[in-house]
Backbone bond lengths (Angstrom), bond angles and torsions (degrees), N, CA, C in turn:
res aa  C-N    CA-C-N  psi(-1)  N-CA   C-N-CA  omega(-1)  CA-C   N-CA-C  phi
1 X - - - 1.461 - - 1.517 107.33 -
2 X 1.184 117.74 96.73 1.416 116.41 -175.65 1.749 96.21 -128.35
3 X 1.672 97.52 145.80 1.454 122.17 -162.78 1.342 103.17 -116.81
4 X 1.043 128.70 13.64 1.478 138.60 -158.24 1.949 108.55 -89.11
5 X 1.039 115.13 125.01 1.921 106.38 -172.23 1.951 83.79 -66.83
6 X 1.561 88.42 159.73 1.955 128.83 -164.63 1.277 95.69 -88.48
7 X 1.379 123.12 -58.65 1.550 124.39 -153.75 1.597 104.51 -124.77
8 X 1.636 118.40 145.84 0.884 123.21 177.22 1.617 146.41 -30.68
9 X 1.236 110.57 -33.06 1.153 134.22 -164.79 1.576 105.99 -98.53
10 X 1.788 128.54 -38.60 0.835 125.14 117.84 1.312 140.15 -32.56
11 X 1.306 133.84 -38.27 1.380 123.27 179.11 1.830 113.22 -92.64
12 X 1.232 98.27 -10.92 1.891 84.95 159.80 1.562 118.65 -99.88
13 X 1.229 109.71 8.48 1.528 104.05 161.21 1.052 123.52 -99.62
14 X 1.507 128.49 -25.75 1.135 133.15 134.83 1.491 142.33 -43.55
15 X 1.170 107.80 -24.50 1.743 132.07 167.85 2.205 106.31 -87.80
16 X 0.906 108.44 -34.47 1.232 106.69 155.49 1.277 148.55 -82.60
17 X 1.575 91.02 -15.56 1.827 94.96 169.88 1.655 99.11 -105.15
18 X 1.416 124.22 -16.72 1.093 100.65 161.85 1.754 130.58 -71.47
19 X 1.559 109.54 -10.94 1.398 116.83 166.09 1.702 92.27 -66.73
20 X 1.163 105.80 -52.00 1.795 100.12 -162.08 1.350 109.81 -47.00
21 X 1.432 131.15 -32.91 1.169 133.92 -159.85 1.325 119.51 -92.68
22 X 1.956 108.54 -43.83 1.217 116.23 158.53 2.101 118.04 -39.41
23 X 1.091 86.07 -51.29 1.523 87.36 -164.13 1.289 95.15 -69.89
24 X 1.795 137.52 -73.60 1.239 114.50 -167.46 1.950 118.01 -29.48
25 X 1.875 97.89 -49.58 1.903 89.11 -175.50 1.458 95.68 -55.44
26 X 1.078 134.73 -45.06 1.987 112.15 -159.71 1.380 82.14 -62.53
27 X 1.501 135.35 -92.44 1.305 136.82 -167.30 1.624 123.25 0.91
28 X 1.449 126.77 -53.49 1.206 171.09 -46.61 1.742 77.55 174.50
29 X 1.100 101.97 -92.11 1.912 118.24 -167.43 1.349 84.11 -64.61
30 X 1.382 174.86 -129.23 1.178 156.83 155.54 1.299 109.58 73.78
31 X 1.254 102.09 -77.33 1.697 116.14 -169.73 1.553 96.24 -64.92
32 X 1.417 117.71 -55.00 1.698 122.26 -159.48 1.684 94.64 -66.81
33 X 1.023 150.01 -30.81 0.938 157.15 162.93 1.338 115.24 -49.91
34 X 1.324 131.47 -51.06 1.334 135.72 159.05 1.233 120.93 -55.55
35 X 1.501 95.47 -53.46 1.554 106.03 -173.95 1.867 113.50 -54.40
36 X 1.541 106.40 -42.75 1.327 117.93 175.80 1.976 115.83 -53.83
37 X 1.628 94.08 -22.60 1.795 87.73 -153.32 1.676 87.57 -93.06
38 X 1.500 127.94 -20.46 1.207 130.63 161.13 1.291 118.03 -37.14
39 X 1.076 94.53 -65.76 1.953 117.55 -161.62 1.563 88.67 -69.47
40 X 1.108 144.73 -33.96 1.541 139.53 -161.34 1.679 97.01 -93.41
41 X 1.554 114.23 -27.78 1.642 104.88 172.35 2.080 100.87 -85.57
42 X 1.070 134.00 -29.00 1.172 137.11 -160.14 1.904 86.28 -93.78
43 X 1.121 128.09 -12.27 1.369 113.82 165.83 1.723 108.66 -92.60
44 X 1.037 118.91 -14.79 1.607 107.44 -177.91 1.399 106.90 -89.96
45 X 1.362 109.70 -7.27 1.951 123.03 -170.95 1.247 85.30 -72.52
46 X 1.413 127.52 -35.86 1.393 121.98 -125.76 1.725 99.56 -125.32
47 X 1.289 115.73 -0.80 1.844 140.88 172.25 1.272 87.28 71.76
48 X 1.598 143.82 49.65 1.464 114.14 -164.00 1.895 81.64 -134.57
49 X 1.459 121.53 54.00 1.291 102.43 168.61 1.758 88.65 -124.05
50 X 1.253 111.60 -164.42 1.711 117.40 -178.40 1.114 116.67 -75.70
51 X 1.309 138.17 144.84 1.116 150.79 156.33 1.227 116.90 11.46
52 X 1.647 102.09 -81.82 1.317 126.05 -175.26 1.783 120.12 -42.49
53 X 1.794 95.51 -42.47 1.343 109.76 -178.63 1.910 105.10 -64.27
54 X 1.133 124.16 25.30 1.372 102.53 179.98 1.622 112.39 -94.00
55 X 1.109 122.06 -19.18 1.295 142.19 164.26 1.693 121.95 -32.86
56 X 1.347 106.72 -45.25 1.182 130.91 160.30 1.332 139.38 -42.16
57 X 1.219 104.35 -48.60 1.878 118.81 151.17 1.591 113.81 -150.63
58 X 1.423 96.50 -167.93 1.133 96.83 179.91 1.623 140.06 -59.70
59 X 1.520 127.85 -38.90 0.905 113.40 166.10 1.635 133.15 -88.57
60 X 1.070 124.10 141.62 1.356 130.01 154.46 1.353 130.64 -25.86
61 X 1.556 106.16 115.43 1.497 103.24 177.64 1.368 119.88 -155.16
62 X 1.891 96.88 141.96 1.307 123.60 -137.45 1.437 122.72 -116.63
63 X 1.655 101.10 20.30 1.591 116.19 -119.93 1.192 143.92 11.77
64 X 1.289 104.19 52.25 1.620 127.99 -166.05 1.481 125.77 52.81
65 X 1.354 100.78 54.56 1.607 100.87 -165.44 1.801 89.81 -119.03
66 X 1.341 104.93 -9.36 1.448 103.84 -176.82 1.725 108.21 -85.03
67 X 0.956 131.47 144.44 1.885 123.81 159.37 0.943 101.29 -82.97
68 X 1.017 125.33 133.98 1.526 133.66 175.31 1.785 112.23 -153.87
69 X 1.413 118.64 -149.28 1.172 118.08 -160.27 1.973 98.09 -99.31
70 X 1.256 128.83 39.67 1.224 135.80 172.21 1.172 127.50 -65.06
71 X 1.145 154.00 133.17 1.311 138.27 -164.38 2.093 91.77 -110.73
72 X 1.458 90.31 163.67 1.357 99.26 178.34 1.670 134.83 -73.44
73 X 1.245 78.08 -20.18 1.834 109.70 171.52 1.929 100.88 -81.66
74 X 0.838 99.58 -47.87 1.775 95.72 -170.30 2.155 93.07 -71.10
75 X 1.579 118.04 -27.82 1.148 93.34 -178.38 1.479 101.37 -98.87
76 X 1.006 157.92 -2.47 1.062 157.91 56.56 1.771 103.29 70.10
77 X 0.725 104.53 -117.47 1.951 131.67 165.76 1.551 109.28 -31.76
78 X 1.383 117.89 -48.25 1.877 127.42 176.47 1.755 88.29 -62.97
79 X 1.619 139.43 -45.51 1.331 137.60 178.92 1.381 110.57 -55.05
80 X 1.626 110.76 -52.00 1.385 100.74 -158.80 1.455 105.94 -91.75
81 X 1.265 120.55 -28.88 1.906 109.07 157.80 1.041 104.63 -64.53
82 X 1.408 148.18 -63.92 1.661 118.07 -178.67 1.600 114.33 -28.34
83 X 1.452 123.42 -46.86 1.280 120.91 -165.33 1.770 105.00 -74.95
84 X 1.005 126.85 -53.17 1.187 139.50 155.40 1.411 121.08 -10.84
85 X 1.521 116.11 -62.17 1.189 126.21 -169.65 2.033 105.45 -98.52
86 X 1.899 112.55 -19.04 1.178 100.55 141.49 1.739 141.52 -32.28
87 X 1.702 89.17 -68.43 1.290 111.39 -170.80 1.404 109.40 -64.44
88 X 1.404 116.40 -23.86 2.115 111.10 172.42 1.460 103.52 -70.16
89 X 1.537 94.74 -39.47 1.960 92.05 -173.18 1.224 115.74 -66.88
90 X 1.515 119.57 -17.60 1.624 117.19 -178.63 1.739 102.11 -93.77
91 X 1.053 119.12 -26.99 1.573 114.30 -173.27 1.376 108.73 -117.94
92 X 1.385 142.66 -12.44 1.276 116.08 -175.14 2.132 116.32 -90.08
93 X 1.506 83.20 -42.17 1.756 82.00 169.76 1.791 120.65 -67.85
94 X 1.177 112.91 -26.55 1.634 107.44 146.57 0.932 143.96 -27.78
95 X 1.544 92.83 -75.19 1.672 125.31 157.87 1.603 111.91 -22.54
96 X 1.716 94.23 -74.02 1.501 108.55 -169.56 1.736 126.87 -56.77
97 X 1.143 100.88 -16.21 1.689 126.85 -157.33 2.078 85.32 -85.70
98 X 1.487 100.02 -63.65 1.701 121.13 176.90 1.494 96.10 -33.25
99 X 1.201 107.79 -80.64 1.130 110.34 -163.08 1.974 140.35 -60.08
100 X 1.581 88.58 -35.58 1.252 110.23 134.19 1.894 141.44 -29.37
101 X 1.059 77.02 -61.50 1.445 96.29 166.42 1.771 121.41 -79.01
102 X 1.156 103.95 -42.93 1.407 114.87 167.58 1.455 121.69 -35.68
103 X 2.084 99.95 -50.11 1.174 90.35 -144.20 1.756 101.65 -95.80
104 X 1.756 114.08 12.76 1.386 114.69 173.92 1.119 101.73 -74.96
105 X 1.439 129.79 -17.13 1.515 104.49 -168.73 1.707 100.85 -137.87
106 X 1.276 129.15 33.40 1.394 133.84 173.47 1.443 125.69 -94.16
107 X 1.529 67.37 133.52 2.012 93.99 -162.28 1.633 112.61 -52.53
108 X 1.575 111.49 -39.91 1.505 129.49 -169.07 1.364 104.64 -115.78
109 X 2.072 118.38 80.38 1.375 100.95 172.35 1.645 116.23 -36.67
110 X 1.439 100.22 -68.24 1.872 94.82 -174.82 1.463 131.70 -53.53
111 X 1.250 108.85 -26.15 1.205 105.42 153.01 1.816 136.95 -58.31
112 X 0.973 110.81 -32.75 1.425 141.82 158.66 1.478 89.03 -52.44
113 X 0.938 120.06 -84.25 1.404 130.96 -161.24 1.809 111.55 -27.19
114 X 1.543 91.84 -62.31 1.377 105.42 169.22 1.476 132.02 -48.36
115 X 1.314 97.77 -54.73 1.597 92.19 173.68 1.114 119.38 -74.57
116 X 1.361 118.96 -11.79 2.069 116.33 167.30 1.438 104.86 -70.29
117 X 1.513 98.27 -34.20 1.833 74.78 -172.93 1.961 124.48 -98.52
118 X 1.315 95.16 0.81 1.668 113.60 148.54 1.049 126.53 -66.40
119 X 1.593 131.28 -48.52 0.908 134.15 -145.93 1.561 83.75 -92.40
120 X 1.454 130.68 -41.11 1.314 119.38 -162.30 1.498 89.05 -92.03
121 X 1.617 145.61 -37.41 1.693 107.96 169.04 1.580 124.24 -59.57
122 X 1.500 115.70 -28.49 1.156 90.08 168.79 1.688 136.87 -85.11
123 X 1.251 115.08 23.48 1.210 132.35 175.67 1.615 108.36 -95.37
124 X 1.293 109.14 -37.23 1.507 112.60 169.76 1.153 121.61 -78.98
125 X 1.657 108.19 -16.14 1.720 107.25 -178.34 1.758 100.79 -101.52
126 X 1.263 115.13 -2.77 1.511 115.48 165.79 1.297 125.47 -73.27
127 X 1.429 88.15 -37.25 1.774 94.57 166.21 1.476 125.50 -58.85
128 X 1.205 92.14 -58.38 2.016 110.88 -178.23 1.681 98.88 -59.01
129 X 0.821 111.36 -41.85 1.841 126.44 -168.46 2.037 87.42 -63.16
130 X 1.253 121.01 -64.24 1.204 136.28 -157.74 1.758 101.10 -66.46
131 X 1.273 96.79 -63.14 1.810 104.06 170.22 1.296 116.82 -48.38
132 X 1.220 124.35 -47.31 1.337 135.45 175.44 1.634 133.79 -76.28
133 X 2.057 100.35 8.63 1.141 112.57 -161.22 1.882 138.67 38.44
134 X 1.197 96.86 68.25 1.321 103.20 -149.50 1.700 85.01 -122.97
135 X 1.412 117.38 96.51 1.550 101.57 -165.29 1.989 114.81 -96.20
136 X 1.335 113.50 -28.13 1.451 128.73 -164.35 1.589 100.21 -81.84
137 X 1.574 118.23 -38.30 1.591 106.52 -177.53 0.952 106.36 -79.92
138 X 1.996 117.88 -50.62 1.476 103.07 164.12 1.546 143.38 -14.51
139 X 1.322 93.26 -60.39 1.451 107.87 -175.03 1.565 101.14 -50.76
140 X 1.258 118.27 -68.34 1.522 143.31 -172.23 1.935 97.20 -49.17
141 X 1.052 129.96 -35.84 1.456 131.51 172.66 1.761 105.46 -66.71
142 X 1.342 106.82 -39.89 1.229 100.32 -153.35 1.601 110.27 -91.90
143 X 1.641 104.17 -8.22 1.302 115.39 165.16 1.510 109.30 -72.40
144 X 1.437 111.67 -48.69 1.659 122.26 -169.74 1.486 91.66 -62.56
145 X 1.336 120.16 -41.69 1.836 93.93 -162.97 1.393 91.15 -79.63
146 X 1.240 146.23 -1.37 1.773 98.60 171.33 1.697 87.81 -114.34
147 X 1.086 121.20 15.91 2.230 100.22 150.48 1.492 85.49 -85.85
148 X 0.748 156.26 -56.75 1.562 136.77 179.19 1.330 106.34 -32.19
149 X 1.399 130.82 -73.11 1.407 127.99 -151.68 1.848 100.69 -72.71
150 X 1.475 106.24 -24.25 1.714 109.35 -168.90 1.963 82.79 -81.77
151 X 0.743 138.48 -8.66 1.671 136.37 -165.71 1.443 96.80 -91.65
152 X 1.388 111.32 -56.03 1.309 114.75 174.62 1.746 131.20 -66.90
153 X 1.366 96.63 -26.51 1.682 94.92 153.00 0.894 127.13 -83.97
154 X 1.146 123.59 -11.10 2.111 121.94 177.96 1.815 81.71 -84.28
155 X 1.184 129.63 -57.32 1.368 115.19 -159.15 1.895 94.80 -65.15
156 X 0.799 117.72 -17.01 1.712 96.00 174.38 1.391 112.97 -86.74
157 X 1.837 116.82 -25.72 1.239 117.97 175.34 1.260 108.63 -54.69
158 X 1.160 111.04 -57.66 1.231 112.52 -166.91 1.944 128.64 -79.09
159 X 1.652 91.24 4.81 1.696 100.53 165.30 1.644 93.60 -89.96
160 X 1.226 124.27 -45.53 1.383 118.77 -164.46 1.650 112.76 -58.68
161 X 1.046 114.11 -42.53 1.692 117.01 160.66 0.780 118.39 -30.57
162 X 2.231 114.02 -78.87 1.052 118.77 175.70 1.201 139.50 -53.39
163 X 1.471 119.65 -6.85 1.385 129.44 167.18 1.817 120.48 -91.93
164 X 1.305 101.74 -22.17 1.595 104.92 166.63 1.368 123.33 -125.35
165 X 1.386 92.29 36.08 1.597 94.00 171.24 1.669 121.77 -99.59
């Protein structure tokens, strides 16, 4: 069972959106990686990591079960990177899996192309948008990246047809 394009011209568009895709996922794990080391400094702002972790800096933390000298802004920010780094964990390995899959059997390398690399700026501009309290474009990004990812499965549906029809 091989998914691989027949003829040349086919097989470098396929060899290029699989660069496209590779790189958005590194890119992608990149960001969550950042995004994670944020949220782990915006949780110690905020005293809300374990016990143990108080050692680490200066304040005490209880996973915020203590009142203490916290400001509302530091718990504040520990909320909205938790949510932040929720919302990658619910949509980006999805994402990646879709597209993945997409791109063994897609009809429109470049098309493919496109929606990998939409779908992964607007995942990076959801973040910045989200951190930056930015709620109306957000929203509007976060609709576009999955017609991106639903774009990119009709374009694989519809290579997979055309290849076993």
């Amino acid at each position: 069972f091989d998914t691989r394009p027949e003829n040349e011209q086919t097989k470098m568009g396929y060899e290029g959106a699989a660069k496209a895709t590779m790189i958005c996922t590194t890119l992608l794990w990149g960001k969550i990686f950042v995004t994670l080391a944020i949220q782990g400094f915006k949780r110690f702002a905020a005293g809300t990591r374990p016990p143990e972790d108080s050692g680490y800096n200066k304040g005490a933390q209880s996973y915020g079960m203590t009142q203490g000298a916290v400001s509302e802004e530091a718990k504040e920010a520990d909320i909205r990177w938790g949510r932040i780094v929720q919302n990658d964990t619910e949509n980006i390995p999805f994402g990646l899996v879709a597209l993945w899959g997409a791109l063994a059997f897609a009809d429109n390398y470049d098309a493919h192309i496109a929606f990998t690399v939409f779908w992964t700026a607007a995942r990076f501009l959801h973040t910045i948008l989200y951190a930056n309290k930015i709620s109306l474009i957000r929203g509007i990004l976060f609709i576009m990246s999955h017609v991106a990812i639903f774009g990119a499965l009709i374009n694989g549906c519809v290579g997979v047809y055309d290849r076993f029809d």
